[in-house]
RODO-2510 file (C-alpha; in nm, 4 decimals, decimal comma):
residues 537
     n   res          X          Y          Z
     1     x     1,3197     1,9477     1,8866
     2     x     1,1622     2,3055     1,8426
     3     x     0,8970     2,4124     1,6457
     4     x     1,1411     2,6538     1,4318
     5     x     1,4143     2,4215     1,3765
     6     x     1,1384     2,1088     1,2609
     7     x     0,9999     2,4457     1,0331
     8     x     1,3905     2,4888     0,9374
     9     x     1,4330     2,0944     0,8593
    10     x     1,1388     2,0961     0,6663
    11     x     1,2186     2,3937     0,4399
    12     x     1,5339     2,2515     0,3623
    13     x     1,3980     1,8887     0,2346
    14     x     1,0675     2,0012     0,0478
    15     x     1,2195     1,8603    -0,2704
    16     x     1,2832     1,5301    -0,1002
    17     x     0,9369     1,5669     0,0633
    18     x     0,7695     1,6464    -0,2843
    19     x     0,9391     1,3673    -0,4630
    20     x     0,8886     1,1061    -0,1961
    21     x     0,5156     1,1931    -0,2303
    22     x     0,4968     1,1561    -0,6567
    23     x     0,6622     0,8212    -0,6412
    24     x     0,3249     0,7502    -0,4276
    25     x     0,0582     0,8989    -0,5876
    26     x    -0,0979     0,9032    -0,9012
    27     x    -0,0597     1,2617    -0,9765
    28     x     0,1183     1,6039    -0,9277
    29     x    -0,1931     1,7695    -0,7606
    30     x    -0,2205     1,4391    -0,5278
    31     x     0,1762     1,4968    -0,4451
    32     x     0,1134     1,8420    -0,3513
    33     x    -0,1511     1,7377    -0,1151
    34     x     0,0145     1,4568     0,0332
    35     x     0,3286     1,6523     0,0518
    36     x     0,1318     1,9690     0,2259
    37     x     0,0035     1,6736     0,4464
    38     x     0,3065     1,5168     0,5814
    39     x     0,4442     1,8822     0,6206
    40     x     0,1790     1,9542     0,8607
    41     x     0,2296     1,6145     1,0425
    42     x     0,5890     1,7056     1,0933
    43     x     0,5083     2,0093     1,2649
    44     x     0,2548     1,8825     1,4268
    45     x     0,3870     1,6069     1,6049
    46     x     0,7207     1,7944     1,6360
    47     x     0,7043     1,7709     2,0281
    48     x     0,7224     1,3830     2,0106
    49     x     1,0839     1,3491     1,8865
    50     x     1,2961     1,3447     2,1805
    51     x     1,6390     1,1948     2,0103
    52     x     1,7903     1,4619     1,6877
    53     x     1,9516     1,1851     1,6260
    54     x     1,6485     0,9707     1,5399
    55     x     1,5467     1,2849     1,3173
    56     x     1,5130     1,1132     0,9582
    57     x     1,3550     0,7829     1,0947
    58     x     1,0933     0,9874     1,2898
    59     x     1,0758     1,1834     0,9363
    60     x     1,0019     0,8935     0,7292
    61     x     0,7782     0,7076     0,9859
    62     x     0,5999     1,0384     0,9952
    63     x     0,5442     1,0129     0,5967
    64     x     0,4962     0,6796     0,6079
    65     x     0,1945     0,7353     0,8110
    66     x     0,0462     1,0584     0,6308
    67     x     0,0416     0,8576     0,2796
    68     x    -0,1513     0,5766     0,4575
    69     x    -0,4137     0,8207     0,6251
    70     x    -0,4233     1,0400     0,2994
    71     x    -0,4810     0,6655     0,0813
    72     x    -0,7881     0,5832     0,3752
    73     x    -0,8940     0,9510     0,3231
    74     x    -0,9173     0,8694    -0,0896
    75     x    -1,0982     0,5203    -0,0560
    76     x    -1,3673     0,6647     0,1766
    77     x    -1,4909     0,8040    -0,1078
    78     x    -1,5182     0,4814    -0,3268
    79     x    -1,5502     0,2018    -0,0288
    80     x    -1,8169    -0,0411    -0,1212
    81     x    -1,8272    -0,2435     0,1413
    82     x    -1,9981    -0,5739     0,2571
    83     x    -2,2597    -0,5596     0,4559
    84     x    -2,1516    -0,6433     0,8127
    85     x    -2,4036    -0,8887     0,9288
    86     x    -2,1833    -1,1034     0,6041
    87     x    -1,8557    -0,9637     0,6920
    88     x    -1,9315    -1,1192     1,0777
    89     x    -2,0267    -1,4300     0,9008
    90     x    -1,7108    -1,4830     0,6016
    91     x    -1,4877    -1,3782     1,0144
    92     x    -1,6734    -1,6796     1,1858
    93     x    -1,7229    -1,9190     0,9187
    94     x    -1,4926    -2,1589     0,8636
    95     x    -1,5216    -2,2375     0,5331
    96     x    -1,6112    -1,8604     0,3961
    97     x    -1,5335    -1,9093     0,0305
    98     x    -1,8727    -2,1009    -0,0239
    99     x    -2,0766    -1,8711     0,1207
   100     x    -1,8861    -1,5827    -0,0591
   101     x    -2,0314    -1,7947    -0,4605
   102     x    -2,3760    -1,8125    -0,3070
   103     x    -2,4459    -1,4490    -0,2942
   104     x    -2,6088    -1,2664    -0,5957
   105     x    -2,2434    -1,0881    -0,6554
   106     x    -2,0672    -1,3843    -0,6223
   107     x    -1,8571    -1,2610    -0,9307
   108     x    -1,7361    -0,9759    -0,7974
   109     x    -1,7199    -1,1097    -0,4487
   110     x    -1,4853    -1,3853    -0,5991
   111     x    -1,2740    -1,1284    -0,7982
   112     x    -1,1962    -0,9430    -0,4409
   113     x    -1,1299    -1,2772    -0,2713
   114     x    -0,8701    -1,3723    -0,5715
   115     x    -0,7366    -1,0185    -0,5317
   116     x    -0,7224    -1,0181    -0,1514
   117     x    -0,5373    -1,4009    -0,2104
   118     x    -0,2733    -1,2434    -0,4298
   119     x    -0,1862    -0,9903    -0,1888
   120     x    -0,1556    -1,2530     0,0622
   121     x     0,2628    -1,3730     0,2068
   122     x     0,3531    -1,6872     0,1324
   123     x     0,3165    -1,8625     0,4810
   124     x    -0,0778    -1,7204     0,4540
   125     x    -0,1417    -1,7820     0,0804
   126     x    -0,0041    -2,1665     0,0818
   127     x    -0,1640    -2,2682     0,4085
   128     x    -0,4749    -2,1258     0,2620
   129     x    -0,4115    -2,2839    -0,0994
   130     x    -0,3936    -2,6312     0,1468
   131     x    -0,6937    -2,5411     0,3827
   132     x    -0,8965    -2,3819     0,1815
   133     x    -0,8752    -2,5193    -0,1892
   134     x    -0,7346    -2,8743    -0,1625
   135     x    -0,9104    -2,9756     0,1162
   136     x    -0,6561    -3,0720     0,3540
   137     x    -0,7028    -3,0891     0,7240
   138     x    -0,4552    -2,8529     0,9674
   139     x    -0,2362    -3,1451     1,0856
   140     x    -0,2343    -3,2330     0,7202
   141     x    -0,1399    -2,8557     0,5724
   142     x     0,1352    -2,8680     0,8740
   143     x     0,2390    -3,1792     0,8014
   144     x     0,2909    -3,0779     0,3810
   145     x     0,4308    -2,7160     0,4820
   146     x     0,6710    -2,8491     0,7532
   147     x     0,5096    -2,5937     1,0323
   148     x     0,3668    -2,7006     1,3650
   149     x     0,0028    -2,7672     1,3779
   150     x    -0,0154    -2,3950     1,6215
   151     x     0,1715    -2,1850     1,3482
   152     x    -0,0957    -2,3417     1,0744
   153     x    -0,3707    -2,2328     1,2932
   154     x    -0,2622    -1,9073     1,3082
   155     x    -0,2066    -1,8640     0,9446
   156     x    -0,5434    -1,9872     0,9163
   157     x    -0,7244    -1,6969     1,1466
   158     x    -0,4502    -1,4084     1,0460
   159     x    -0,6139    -1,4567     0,6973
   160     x    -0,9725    -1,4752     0,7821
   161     x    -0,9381    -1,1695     0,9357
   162     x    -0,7043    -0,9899     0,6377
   163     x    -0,9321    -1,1121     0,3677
   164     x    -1,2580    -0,9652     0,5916
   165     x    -1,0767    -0,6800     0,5733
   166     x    -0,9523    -0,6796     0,2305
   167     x    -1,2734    -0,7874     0,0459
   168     x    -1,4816    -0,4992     0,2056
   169     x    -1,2260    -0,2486     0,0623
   170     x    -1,1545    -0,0652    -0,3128
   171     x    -0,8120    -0,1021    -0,3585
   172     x    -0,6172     0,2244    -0,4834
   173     x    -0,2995     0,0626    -0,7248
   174     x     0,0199     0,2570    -0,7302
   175     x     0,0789     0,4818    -1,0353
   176     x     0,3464     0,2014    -1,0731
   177     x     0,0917    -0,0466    -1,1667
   178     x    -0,0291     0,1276    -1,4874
   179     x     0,2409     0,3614    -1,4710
   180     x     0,6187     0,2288    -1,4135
   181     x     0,9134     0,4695    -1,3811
   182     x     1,2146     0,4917    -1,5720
   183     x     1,5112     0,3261    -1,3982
   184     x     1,8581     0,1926    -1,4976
   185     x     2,0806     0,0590    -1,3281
   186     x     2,5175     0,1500    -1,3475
   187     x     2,7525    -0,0935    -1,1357
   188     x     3,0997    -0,0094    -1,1552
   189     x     3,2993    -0,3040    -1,0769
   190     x     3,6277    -0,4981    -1,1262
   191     x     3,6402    -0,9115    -1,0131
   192     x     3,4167    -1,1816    -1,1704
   193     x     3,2165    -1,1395    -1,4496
   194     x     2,8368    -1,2022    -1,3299
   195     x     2,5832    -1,1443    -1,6353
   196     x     2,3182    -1,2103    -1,4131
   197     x     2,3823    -0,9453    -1,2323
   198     x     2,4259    -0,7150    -1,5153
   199     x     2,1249    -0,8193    -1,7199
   200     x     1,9035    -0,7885    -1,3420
   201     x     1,7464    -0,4593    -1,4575
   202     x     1,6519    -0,5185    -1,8186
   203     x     1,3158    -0,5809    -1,6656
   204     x     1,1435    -0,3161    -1,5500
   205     x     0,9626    -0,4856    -1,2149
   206     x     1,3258    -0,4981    -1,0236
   207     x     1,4103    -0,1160    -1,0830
   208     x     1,0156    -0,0410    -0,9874
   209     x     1,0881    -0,2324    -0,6486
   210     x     1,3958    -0,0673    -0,5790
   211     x     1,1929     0,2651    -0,6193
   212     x     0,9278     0,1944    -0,4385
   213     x     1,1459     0,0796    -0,0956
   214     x     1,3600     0,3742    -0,1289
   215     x     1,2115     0,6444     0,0563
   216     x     1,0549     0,4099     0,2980
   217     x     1,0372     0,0285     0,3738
   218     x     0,7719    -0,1652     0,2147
   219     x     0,6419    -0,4832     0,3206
   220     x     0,5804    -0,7112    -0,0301
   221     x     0,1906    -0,6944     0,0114
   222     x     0,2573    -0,2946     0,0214
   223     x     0,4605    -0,3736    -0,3265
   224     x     0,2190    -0,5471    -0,4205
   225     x    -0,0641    -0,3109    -0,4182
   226     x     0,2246    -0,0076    -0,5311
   227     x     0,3727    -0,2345    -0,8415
   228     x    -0,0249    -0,3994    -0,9329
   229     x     0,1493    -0,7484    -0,8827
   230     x     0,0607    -1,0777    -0,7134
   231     x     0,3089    -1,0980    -0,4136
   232     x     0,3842    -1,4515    -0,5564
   233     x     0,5941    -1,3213    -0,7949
   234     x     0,7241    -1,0337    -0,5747
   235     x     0,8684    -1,2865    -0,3408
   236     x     1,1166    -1,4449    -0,5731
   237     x     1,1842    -1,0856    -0,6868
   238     x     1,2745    -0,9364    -0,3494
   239     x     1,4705    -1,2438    -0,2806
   240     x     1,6642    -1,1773    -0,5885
   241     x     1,7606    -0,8287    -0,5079
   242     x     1,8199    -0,9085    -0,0910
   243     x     2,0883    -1,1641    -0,2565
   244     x     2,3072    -0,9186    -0,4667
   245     x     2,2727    -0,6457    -0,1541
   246     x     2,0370    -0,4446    -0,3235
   247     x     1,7773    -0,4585    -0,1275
   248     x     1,8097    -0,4623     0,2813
   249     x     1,5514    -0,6648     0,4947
   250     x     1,4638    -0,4637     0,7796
   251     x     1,3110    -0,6193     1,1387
   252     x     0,9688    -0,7126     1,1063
   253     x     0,6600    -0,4807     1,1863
   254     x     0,2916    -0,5922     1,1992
   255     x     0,1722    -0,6837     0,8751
   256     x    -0,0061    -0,3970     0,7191
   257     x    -0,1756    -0,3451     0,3766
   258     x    -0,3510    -0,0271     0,2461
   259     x    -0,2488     0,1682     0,4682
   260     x    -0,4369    -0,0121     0,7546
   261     x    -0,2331    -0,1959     1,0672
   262     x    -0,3961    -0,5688     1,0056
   263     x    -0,3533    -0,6884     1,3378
   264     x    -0,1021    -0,6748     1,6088
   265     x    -0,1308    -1,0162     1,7815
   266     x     0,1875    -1,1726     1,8278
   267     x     0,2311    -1,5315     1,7019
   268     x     0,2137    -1,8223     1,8509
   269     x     0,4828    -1,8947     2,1514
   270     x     0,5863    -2,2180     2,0039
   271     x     0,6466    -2,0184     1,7083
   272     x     1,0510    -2,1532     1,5901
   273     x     1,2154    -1,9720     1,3259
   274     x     1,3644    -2,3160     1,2157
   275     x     1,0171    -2,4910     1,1225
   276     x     0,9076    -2,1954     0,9362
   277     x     0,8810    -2,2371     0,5607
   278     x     1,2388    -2,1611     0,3951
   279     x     1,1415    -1,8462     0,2219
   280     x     1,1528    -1,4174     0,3194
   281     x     0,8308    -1,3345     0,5916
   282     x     0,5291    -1,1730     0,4781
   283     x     0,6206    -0,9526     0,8061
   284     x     0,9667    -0,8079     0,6278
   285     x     0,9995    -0,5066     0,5525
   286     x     1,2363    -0,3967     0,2861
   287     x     1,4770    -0,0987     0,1679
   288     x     1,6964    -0,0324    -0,0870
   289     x     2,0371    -0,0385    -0,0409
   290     x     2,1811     0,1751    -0,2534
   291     x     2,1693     0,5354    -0,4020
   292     x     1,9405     0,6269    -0,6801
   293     x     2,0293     0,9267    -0,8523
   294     x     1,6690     1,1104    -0,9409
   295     x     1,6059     1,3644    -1,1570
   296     x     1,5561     1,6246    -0,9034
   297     x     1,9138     1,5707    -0,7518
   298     x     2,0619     1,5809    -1,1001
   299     x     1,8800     1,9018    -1,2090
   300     x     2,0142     2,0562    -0,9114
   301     x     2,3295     1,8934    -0,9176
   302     x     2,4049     2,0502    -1,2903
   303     x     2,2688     2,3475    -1,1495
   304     x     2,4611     2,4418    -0,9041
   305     x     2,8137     2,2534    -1,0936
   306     x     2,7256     2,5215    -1,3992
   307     x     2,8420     2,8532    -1,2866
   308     x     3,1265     2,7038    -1,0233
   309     x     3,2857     2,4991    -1,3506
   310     x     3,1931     2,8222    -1,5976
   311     x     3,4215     3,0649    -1,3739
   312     x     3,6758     2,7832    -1,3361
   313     x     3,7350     2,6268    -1,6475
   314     x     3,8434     2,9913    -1,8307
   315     x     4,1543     2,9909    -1,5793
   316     x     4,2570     2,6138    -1,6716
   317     x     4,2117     2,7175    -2,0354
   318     x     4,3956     3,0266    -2,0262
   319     x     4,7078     2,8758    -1,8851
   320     x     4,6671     2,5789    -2,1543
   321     x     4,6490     2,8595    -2,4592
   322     x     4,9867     3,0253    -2,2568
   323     x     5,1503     2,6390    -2,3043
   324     x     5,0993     2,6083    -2,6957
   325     x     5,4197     2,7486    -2,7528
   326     x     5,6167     2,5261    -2,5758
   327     x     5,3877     2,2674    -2,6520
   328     x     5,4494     2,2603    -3,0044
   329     x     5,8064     2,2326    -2,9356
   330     x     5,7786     1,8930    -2,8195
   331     x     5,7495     1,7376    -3,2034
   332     x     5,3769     1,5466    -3,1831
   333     x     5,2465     1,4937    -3,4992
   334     x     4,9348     1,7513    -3,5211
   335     x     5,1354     2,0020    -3,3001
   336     x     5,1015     2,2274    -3,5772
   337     x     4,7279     2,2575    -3,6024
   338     x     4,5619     2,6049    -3,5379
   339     x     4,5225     2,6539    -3,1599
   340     x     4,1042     2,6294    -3,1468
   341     x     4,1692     2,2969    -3,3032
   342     x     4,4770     2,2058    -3,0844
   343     x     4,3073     2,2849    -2,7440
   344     x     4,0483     2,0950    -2,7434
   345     x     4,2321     1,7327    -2,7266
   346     x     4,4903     1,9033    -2,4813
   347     x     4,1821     2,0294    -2,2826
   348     x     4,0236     1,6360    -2,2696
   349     x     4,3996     1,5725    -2,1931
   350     x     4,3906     1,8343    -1,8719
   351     x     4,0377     1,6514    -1,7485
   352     x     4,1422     1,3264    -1,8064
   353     x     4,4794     1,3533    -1,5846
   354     x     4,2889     1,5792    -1,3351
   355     x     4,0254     1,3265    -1,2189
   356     x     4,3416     1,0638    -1,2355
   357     x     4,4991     1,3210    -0,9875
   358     x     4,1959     1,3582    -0,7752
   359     x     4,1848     0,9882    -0,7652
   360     x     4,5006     0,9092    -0,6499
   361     x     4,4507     1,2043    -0,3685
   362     x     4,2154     1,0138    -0,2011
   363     x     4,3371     0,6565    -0,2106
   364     x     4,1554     0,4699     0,0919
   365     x     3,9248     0,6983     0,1044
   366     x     3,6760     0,6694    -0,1294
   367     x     3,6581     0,2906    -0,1799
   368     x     3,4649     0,0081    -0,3943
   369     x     3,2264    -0,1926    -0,1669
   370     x     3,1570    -0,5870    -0,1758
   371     x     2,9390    -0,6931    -0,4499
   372     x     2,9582    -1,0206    -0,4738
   373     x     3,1428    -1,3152    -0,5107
   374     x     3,4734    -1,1740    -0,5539
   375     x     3,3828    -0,8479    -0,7074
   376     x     3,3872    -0,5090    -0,5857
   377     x     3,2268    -0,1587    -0,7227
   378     x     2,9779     0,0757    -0,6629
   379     x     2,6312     0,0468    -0,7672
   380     x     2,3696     0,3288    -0,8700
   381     x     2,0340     0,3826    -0,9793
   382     x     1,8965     0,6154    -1,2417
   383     x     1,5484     0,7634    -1,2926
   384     x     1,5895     1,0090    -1,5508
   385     x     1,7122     0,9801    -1,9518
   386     x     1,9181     1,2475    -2,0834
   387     x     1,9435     1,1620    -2,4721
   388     x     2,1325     1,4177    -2,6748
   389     x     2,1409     1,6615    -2,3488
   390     x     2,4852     1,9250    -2,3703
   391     x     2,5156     1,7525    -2,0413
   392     x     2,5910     1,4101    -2,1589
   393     x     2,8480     1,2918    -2,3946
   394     x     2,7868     0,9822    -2,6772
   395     x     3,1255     0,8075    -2,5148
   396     x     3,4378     0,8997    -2,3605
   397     x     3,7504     0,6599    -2,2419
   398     x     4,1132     0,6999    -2,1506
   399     x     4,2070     0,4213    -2,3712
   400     x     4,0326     0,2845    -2,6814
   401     x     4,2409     0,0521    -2,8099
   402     x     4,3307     0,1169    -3,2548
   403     x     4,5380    -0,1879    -3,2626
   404     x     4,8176    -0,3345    -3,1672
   405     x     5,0762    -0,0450    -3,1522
   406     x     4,8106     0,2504    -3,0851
   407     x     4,5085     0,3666    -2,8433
   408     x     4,3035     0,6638    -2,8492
   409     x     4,1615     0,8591    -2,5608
   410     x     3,8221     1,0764    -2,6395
   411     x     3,5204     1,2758    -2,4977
   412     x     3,2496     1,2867    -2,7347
   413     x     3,1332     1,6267    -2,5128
   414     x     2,7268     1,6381    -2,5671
   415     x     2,8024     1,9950    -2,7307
   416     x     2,9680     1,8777    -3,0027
   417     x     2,8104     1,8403    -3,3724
   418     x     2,7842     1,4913    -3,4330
   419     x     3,0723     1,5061    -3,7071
   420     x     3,3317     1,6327    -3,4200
   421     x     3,2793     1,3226    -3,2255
   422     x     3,5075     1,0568    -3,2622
   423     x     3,2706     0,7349    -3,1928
   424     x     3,1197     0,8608    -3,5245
   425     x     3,4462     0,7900    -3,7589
   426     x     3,5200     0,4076    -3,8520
   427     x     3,7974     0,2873    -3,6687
   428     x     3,9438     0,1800    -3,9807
   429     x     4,0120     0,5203    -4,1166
   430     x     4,1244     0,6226    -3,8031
   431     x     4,4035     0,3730    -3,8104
   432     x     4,4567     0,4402    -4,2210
   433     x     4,5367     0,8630    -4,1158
   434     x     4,7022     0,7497    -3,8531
   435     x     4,9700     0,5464    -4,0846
   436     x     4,9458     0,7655    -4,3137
   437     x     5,1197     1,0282    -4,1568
   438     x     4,8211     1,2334    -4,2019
   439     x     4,8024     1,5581    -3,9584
   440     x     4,4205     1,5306    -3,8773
   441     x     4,5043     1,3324    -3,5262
   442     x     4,7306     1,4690    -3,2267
   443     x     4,9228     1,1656    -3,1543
   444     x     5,1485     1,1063    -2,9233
   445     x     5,4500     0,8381    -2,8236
   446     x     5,5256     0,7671    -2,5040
   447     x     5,7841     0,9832    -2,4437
   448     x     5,6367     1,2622    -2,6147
   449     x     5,3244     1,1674    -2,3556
   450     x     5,4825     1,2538    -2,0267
   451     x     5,6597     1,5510    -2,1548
   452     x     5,3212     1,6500    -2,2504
   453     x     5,1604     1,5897    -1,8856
   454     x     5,4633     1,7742    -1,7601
   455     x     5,4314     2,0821    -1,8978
   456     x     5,0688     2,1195    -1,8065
   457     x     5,1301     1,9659    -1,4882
   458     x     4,9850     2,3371    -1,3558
   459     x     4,6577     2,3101    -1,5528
   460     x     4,6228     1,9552    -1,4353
   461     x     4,6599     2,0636    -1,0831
   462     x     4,4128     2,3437    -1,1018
   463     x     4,1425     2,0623    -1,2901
   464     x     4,2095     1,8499    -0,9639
   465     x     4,1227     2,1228    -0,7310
   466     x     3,8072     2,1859    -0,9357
   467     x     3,7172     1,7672    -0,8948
   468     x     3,7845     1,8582    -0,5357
   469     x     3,4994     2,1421    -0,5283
   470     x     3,2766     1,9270    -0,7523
   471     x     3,2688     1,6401    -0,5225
   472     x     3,2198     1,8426    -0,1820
   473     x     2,9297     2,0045    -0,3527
   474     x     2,7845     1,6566    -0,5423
   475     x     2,7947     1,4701    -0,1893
   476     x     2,5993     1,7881    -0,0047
   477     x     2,3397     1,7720    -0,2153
   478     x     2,3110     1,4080    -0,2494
   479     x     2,2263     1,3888     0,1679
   480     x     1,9388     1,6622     0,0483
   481     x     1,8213     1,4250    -0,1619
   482     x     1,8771     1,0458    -0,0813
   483     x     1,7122     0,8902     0,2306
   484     x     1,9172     0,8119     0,5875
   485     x     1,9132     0,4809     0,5142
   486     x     2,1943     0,4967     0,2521
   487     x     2,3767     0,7888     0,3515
   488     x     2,6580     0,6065     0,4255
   489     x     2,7033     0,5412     0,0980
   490     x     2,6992     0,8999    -0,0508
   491     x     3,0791     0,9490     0,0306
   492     x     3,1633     0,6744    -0,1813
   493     x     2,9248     0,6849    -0,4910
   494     x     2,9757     1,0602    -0,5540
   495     x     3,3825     1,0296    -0,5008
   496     x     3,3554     0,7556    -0,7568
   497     x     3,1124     0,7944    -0,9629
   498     x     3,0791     1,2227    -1,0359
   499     x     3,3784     1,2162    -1,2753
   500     x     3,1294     0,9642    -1,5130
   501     x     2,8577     1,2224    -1,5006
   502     x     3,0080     1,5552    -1,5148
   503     x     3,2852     1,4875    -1,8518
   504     x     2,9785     1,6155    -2,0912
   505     x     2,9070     1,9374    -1,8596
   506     x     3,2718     2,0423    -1,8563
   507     x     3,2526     2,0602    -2,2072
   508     x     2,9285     2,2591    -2,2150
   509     x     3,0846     2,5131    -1,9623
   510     x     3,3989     2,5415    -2,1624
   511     x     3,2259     2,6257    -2,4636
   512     x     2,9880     2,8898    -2,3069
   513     x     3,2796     3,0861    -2,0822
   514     x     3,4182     3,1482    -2,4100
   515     x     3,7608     3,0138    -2,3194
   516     x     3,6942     2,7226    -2,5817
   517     x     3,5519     2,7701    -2,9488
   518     x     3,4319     2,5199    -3,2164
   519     x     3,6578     2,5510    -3,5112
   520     x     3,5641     2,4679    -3,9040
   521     x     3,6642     2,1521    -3,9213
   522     x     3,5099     1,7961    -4,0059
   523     x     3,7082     1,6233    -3,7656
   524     x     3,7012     1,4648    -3,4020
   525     x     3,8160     1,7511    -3,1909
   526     x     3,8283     1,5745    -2,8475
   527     x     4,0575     1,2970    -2,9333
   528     x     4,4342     1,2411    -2,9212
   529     x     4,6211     0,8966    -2,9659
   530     x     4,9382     0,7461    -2,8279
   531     x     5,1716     0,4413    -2,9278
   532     x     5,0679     0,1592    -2,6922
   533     x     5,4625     0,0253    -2,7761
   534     x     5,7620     0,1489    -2,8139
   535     x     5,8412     0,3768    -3,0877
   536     x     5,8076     0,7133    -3,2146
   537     x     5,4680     0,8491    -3,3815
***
């Protein structure tokens, strides 16, 4: 690839760049560094990338790389390490924690070592727990692990040499450690009911995992020096997460921690998968598998949405104000409210029905992927909180059941004051105006309904045509923003998913074109009802 078109590339993805470098580093001024870094790599090594079609892996590898240089670069400046007459001696020595409490820091020398253990896989750590600290022999650890008497060996001298390593080093944590990010977690499914998968991310070490694979894949000691926890309790995590799909296990690369390549010897050639201890490899590597929506790509997303949905929505709205004529004819009880009041259930009306449209457009094409079990959906991540934001709403639904003979349909649009939004009003005095053949409510029987849809069948056209735009534009920024490794997904989580997080910015745009004003009233504005049975209203 040319110099100009890796310059082009690069230009393009500085915000992906820039954020992949703050979920690594402690700080904004680090991530500009690191960021600057990996930019210069790119272009630097530009020549080497003989395959466009290999572009992002060579991209990430390339970052990858940079962050572990830039982390050696930081620790040169704090390395302490141990003399190497005693780092020759802990390598040759075959039982090295003894002489480790004989030395006059024999505290802090023990503090690495339990440090350095923590960070070690499970096939090192337990063949060292057996070696090491309850004094078994090697055919004995074999014999209690269920390895060969070869593969305990080489557990054995792979961590002699990545605790020589380890102990002479001062370990940089992850801003995750001290620091963890925001995340939640949205699955929209239909099959079984799994609350264990539901209830996965009310702790905050799963979502910290996820966001620490995305950009790149991690190895669990890596996670465990990014999340400041013992890979012990990383490996049950990771497990956890590879189970439900969410996180991929990639082929295996030499083990590697800090930054540094450990060693690349190959293991033993007796080496058989099916002796192996029954749990993931220290050697994985791991991604997530599946999109996280950041707060970069929502910024931009609402960004770019605002003045295509601002110039938009005025035309849909127009053509609604033309139909309250004819409208009113119908007979629905509230048709004779004042038209600021009457437009803005028959504008939640026009969304509602245009996403529906939309929908049913591309049937097959934008589909639900395998959860598990019998379930389907589509999962996404979250990393930013937008509480009481014009861009949100408090709640919105198609149907929200009253009771037996009536349902509601709202969107409690973030712009509203809180005493226009219907989720604020007791159901119970809902249902008592409703009865009471008061006129505060548009409601609606069934009949009444479709003539309703019919008539703005034009307006609900123009609102799926608008969904269409939306979508194109969500999914093209999306591949600006999410990593190669899941942007086969993109199609599918925007096409699904951008109707859920654009309701509250409709509203916003609506009410700033103009086209849509906030009437005196006390009232829900964005709600209408409809008999759920036959009868009329």
């Amino acid at each position: 690839m040319k110099q100009n078109q890796v310059s082009a590339f690069a230009e393009e993805n500085m915000k992906t760049i820039y954020a992949y470098a703050l979920s690594r580093v402690s700080n904004r001024e680090d991530a500009e560094d690191l960021a600057g870094d990996i930019l210069l790599a790119l272009l630097s090594n530009a020549s080497r990338l003989r395959d466009e079609t290999a572009l992002y892996g060579f991209v990430w590898s390339i970052a990858g790389n940079t962050y572990k240089k830039f982390l050696r670069k930081k620790n040169r400046h704090t390395l302490d390490p141990l003399p190497q007459d005693t780092l020759e001696q802990l390598a040759s020595q075959e039982d090295f924690t003894e002489d480790l409490v004989l030395k006059e820091d024999r505290l802090a020398q023990i503090t690495k070592l339990r440090r350095e253990l923590s960070l070690l896989s499970r096939e090192y750590r337990e063949c060292t727990l057996c070696y090491y600290f309850q004094g078994l022999s090697c055919q004995e650890t074999a014999q209690k692990l269920g390895i060969s008497l070869n593969m305990t060996k080489y557990y054995l001298f792979k961590t002699r040499k990545l605790l020589k390593e380890g102990i002479g080093m001062e370990r940089e944590y992850g801003t995750k450690s001290y620091s963890p990010s925001q995340f939640s977690f949205s699955p929209l499914f239909s099959g079984s009911y799994n609350p264990e998968y539901r209830s996965l991310f009310n702790r905050l070490l799963p979502g910290n995992i996820l966001l620490s694979a995305y950009y790149s894949p991690v190895t669990v000691r890596e996670l465990a020096l990014e999340l400041g926890v013992p890979a012990a309790y990383l490996e049950d995590e990771t497990a956890l997460l590879v189970r439900y799909g969410l996180l991929s296990i990639l082929p295996s690369k030499s083990e590697s921690g800090s930054g540094n390549t450990i060693d690349s010897d190959k293991e033993p050639s007796s080496f058989n998968a099916s002796s192996t201890i029954q749990q993931p490899s220290g050697r994985d590597r791991y991604q997530t598998n599946m999109i996280i929506f950041t707060e970069e790509y929502m910024g931009e997303l609402y960004e770019r949405l605002t003045p295509l949905c601002t110039e938009r929505l005025p035309e849909i709205l127009d053509g609604l104000r033309r139909q309250l004529a004819p409208l009113r004819e119908i007979g629905f009880r509230g048709a004779g409210m004042e038209d600021e009041r009457l437009l803005w259930p028959l504008f939640w009306l026009v969304i509602h029905r245009g996403h529906n449209l939309f929908d049913g457009r591309h049937i097959g094409q934008y589909t639900y992927h395998p959860l598990y079990a019998d379930a389907t959906g589509i999962n996404v991540g979250r990393t930013y909180s937008e509480v009481d934001s014009p861009y949100e709403t408090d709640g919105f639904a198609g149907y929200s059941r009253i009771n037996e003979d009536y349902a509601a349909s709202f969107a409690d649009f973030g712009i509203l004051p809180l005493k226009n939004r219907y989720l604020r009003h007791p159901v119970q005095t809902v249902s008592d105006s409703i009865y009471s053949g008061s006129e505060k409510y548009v409601i609606f029987d069934q009949a009444q309904l479709s003539k309703t849809e019919a008539l703005l069948e034009p307006q609900i056209q123009a609102m799926a045509d608008l969904y269409e735009q939306m979508v194109s534009l969500g999914q093209t920024l999306l591949q600006n923003h999410a990593p190669q490794s899941v942007a086969g997904l993109i199609p599918d989580v925007v096409g699904k998913l951008l109707f859920f997080d654009t309701v509250g910015l409709l509203g916003k745009c609506a009410l700033d074109s103009g086209a849509l004003r906030l009437p005196d009233t006390d009232e829900p504005l964005a709600v209408f009802m409809y008999r759920t049975t036959a009868g009329n209203s």
